[in-house]
N, C-alpha and C positions, 0 to 999 in steps of 0.2 A: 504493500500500500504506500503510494506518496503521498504526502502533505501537501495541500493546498488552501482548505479549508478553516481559519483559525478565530476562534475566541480568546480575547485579549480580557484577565483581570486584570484590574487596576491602570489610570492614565495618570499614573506621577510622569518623574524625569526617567526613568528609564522605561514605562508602560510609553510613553508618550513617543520617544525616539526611535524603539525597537517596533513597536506599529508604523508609523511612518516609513521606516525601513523595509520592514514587509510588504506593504503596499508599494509601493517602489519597484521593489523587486517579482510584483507580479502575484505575489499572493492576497485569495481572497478573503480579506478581513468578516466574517460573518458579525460579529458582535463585539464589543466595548462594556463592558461593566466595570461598574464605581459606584460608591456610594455618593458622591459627588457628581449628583447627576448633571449639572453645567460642563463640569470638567468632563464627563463620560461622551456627553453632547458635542462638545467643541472637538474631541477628536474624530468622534465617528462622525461627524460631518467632512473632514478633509479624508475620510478612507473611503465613504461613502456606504457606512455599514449600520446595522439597526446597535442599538443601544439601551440600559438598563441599569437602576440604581439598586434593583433585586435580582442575590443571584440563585433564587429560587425560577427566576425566567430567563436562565442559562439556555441558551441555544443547544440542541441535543446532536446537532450534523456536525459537528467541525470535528476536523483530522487531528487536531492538535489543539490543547487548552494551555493558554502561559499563563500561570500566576504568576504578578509582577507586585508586590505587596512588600509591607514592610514586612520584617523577617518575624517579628511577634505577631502578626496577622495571619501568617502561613497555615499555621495547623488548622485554624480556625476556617479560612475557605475550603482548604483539604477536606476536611471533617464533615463540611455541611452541603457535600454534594454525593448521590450516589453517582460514581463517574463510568459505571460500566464498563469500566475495562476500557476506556478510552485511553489515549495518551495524554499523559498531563505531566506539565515539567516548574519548577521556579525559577527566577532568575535570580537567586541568593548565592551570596558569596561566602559564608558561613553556616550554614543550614545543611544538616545531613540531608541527604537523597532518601534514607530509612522514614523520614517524614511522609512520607506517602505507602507504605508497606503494607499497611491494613485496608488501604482505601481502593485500590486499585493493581492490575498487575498487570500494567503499560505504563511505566514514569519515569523521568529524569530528571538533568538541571539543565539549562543554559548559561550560563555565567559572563557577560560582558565584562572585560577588564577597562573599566574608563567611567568619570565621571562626567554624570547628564547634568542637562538643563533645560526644563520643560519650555518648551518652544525654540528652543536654539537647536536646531537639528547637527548632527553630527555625522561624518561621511563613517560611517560603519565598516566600510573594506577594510580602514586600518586600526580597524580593533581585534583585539587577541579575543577569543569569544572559546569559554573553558567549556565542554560538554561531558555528562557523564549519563547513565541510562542502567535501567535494569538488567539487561540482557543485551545480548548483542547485535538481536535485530531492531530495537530500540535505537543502541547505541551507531547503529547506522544510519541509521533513518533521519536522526538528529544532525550529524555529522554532515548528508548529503545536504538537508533541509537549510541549516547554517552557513553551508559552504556557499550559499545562495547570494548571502549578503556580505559575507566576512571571506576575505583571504586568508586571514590568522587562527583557524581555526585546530585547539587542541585537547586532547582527553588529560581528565582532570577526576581523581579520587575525590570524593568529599574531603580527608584528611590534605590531600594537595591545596585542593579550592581555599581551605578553609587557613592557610598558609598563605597562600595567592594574598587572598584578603585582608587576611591580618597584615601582611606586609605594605599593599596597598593604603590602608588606613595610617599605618605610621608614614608612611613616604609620602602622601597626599594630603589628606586631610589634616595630620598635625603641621604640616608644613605650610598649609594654604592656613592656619590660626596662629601661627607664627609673624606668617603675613598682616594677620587683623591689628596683631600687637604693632609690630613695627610702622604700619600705615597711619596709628594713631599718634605714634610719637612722633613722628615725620610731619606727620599736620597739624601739632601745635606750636612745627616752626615752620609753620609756612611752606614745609618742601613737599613737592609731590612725589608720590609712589612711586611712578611709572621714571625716576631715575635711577631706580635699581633694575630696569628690566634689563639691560644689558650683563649686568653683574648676573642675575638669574639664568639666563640664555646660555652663560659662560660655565657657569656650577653645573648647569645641566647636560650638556655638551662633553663638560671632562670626564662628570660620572658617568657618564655613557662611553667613552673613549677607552677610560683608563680604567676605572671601576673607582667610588665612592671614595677605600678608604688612601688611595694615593693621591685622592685628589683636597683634603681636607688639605684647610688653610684657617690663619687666624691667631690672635693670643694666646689660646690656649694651647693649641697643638706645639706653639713654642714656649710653651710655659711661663708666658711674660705676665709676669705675678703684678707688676706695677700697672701696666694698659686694661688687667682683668678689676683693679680696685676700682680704676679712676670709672669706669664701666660703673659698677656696685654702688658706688659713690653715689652719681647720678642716678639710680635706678633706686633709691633707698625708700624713696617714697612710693614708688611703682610696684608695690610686694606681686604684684602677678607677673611680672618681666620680670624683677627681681628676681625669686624665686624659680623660674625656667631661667634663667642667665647663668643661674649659680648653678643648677642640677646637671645642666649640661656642660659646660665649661670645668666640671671637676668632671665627668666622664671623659673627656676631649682629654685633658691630665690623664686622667689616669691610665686610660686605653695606651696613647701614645708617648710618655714618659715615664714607662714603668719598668723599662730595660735600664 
C-alpha cells in the first residue's frame, strides 16, 4: 500500500510546515484537526482539505495519520481513537514509539531535525527527517513516503531520536536564550543585535569545519582570571547572566585547563 491519503493532528509550527510540505509535494491532505478551530481553519484552507476541532470526527480513509502534538498530549490522542490498524506515527523527538503498542499494530515516528515557525515555511529537502516504525514494512513505507519531501532522510531508534533531541535542545534552544540575554544587555546600550551576526556565522562555520571543541575561544579557555572578574563585576546585579556567566566559564576552566 502507498501513502497518499493523510490526516494531519494538530496545526502548531511543525503540524503547520510538515502539511504545507505534503501538499506540495503532491499529497492529499484529507483533514486538519485542532482544537483551535481558527488555527485548524486557516490551514486546511491553503491545502484545501475539510477540517475539525473534534477528533471524534476523525476522517476514517487516510493512508497515514500524523500526530503533531505536544509530547504531553500524545498519549492522550493515541488513546482516544480506535485506529484500526491504521498507520499512525508522531513527530516527537523524545517520545518512545512503545507509545502507541496497545493502540494499534501499524505505527511509527517521523522526527524532523529543525526548528519551525508557524507561517514561515521552511524548504524541507534540507532537513534530516529521523524515521522509525514497527516493522519493517512500516519502516519502509515511511522511508519511501518521507523521501518525498526530504533528501536527508535516516533510521533512528527511539533511544537515538531521543539523543538527537536532547542534543538539539542544548545546541539550539539554550543557545537561541543565551541570545535573549545578551540582546537585552546590548539594548540598554543602545547597540543592536544583529552586530554579532557575523561573529555567529563565524562560530558556526568553524564548529562545522573543525568540530566544536577546537574551535572554543574566549577568557576562559585561556584562563584569564582578571577579563572573567571584570565580566562578574558588571554582571553583579544581573544574577540571571551572572549566574550562567559563572557556570559556564568555570566548565570552559575546567574542561580545558585541567592538564
Amino acid at each position: 500500500m502507498s501513502i497518499n491519503n493523510i490526516v494531519i493532528i494538530g496545526s502548531g509550527n511543525l503540524g503547520w510546515n510538515l502539511t504545507i510540505a505534503l501538499f506540495k509535494a503532491g499529497f492529499n491532505i484529507l483533514q486538519i484537526i485542532d482544537k483551535n478551530i481558527q488555527s485548524a481553519n486557516k490551514l486546511a484552507s491553503q491545502v484545501n482539505s475539510d477540517y475539525t476541532d473534534n477528533i471524534k470526527n476523525i476522517n476514517r480513509n487516510a493512508d497515514l495519520y500524523i500526530i503533531s502534538v505536544f509530547d504531553a498530549v500524545i498519549e492522550n490522542v493515541v488513546n482516544s481513537i480506535k485506529w484500526n490498524n491504521k498507520l499512525v506515527v508522531h513527530t516527537s523527538g523524545s517520545t518512545n514509539i512503545s507509545i502507541f503498542k496497545k493502540n494499534t499494530d501499524n505505527y511509527g515516528v517521523i522526527y524532523p531535525l529543525q526548528t519551525f515557525t508557524k507561517f514561515k515555511q521552511i524548504n524541507f529537502s534540507n532537513i534530516p527527517v529521523f524515521i522509525e516504525a514497527n516493522n519493517k514494512e512500516n519502516e519502509n513505507q515511511l522511508l519511501k513516503f518521507i523521501s518525498k519531501i526530504s533528501n536527508i532522510v535516516r533510521l533512528a531508534s527511539s533511544q537515538k531520536r531521543f539523543i538527537i533531541h536532547l542534543s538539539a535542545i542544548v545546541a539550539n534552544n539554550f543557545t537561541n536564550y543565551l541570545y535573549t540575554l545578551t540582546d537585552e544587555l546590548l539594548k540598554k546600550q543602545g547597540i543592536s543585535f544583529n552586530i554579532l551576526e557575523p561573529l555567529f556565522k563565524e562560530t558556526l562555520n568553524k564548529a562545522i569545519e573543525i568540530g566544536p571543541s577546537k574551535s572554543q575561544t574566549g577568557p576562559a579557555i585561556r584562563n584569564d582570571i582578571n577579563i572573567i572578574e571584570k565580566h562578574l563585576d558588571f554582571l553583579k546585579d544581573k544574577q540571571e547572566f551572572y549566574n550562567i556567566y559563572t557556570l559556564i566559564s568555570e566548565n570552559i576552566i575546567n574542561r580545558y585547563n585541567s592538564v
